[in-house]
C-alpha positions, 0 to 999 in steps of 0.5 A: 482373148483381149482385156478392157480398161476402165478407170475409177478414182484413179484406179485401172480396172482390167477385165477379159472380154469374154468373162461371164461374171464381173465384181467390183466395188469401189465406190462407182457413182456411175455406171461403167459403159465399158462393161457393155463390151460383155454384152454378149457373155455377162451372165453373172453382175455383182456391183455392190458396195459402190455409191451408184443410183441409177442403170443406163436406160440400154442396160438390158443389152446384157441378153445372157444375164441371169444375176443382177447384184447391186446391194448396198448403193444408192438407189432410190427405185428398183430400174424400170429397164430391170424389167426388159432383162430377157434372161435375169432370174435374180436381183439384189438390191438389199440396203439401198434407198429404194422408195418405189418399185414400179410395175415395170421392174420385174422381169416375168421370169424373176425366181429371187428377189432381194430387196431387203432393208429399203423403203418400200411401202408398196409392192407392184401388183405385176410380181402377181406375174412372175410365176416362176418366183420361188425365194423373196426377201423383203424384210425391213421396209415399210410394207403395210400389205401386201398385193393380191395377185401375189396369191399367183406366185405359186412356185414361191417358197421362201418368203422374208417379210418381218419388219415391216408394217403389216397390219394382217397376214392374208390366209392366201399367203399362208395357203401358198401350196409352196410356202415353205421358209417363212418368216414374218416377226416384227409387224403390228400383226405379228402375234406378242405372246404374254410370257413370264421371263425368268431367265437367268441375267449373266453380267458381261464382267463374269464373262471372259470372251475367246474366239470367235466360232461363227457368224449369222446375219444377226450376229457373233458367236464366241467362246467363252468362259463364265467366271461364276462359282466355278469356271465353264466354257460357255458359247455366247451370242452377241446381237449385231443390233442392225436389221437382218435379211430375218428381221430384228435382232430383238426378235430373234432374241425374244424366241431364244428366251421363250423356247426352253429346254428340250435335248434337241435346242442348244441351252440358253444359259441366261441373257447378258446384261451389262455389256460394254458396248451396250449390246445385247447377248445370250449366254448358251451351252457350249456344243462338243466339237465332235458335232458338225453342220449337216448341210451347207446353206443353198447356192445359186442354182438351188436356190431354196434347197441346201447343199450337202458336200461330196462324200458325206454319207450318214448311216441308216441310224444317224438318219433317223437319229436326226430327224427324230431330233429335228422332229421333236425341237420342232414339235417342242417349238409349236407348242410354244407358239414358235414358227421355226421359218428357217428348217434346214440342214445348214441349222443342224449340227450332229454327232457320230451317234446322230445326236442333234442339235437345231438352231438358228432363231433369226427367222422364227415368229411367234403365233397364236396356237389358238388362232384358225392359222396355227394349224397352217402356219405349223404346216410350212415348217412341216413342209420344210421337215419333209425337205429335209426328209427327202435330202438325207434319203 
């Protein structure tokens, strides 16, 4: 089959000439002309975690690719020759430098878009064009509205616009026919609740940190043992303090001290202070281990649906079990004024018994349950409910 050369700082890269993806990041400033020789196959171009700033103007000879990854670079506008692309359906361009997006960049066929942690301020009225686009993330920039011919954008789905600069929310977003996963905290136009904080605080010098459980986007969660009146396991989360593909941390951290309790939410013991480095964190109820996650997050082909392993079955009972759980967090919610914006399996976890917890406020958003939009916003998670209805059918 044969294998091509090319050399970065010394270094030898190798690759086959008939490969349908290629990954590399180690510091490239330029652009590897040799990766033309996959012209012909490429499918699949993740060049992340380099130092690049600009793509060949010819680039759009790769007429089988479908995924362009160019996160954490150096550029300051989305490529124009993006837009020639005859076959991209997905771009990520997330914490670069990029100022502008012109109306040339997107592709017409375009389904994801990444271009979270950036500098944008305006989107291009010709993303009202790509009428295919089903998930957007486009939180941390400095958008302050959005354009109309979005409302053409009728397929999109799952929409990240927190952190930016919105001064209104535009009714024909949130009347999108699709929009389902929706997150839009930390904008001037988002909703600040007035609510009384009698939260417990917890100092970190009471807590004896163990291993790590998990990780999200905005942070690590571990166990831990709480060195009180008398010792308990406990969980705790600590906030990472960097913009998320959800949004700040400090929103997220606002949602899990106003949810409350409800059998259905992990609960929150108390929020850390005192912490060594300064971080923030919540201490939470420690989840048994014979709780599991009841779905994995989405994959490239499904783009805004989870992924369920081969083989897992759940009986009739734990079925409703579940989703009678799910159901009555996510009512619980709404009636604090939560937008839960993230409904999915892969933020469940259940027991034998169907028992469930739901979790993960990183992309929830306080609303105004008075407000005209209440009724619809409370609709977009409703909708994500139905999905989750139909993928345990």
């Amino acid at each position: 089959m044969g294998s091509i050369l090319f050399y970065n700082q010394d270094m030898k890269i190798e690759f086959s000439k008939k490969s349908t993806s290629f990954k590399y990041a180690g510091n490239l400033t330029e652009f590897p002309r040799e990766l033309f020789e996959l012209e012909d196959t490429l499918e699949l171009l993740d060049l992340s975690n380099n130092q690049l700033s600009e793509l060949p103007s010819d680039f759009d000879r790769f007429k089988k690719l479908k995924i362009a990854f160019f996160s954490d670079n150096l550029f300051t506008e989305l490529p124009e020759v993006l837009g020639k692309c005859p076959n991209l359906t997905m771009i990520g361009f997330k914490s670069n430098l990029i100022q502008n997006v012109s109306e040339q960049s997107l592709p017409k066929q375009l389904q994801w878009l990444i271009l979270t942690n950036n500098k944008i301020q305006l989107l291009p009225n010709s993303i009202g064009n790509c009428e295919k686009l089903q998930k957007v993330a486009l939180a941390g920039n400095k958008i302050k509205e959005l354009p109309n011919s979005m409302a053409n954008c009728k397929n999109l789905e799952l929409l990240r616009i927190s952190a930016n600069e919105l001064k209104e929310l535009p009714l024909w977003l949130i009347e999108l026919p699709r929009l389902t996963w929706f997150a839009f905290s930390g904008n001037p136009c988002t909703y600040k609740p007035d609510f009384s904080n009698e939260i417990e605080v917890i100092d970190w010098a009471k807590i004896e940190q163990k291993e790590i459980l998990g990780q999200g986007a905005s942070g690590i969660i571990s166990k831990a043992i709480l060195k009180d009146e008398i010792e308990e396991e406990v969980a705790i989360k600590i906030f990472k303090g960097e913009v998320t593909s959800d949004g700040y941390p400090e929103d997220e951290l606002a949602t899990c001290l106003a949810v409350g309790r409800h059998p259905n939410l992990v609960s929150l013991k108390g929020k850390i202070v005192n912490h060594s480095e300064g971080k923030e964190g919540i201490v939470l109820e420690l989840i048994p281990p014979t709780y599991k996650v009841l779905g994995n997050p989405p994959s490239f082909e499904s783009c805004t649906r989870d992924v369920f392993p081969e083989g897992i079955t759940l009986t009739q009972l734990q079925k409703e079990r579940i989703l009678s759980g799910v159901k009555s967090a996510m009512d619980h919610l709404h009636s604090k004024g939560i937008l839960h914006g993230d409904l999915y399996a892969h933020n469940t976890l259940f027991n034998e018994e169907g028992h469930a917890f739901f979790g993960d406020f990183g992309a929830a958003t306080f609303f105004d349950i008075h407000h005209p939009t209440a009724e619809l916003l409370k609709a977009l998670d409703y909708r994500a409910y139905q999905c989750l209805v139909e993928d345990l059918d």
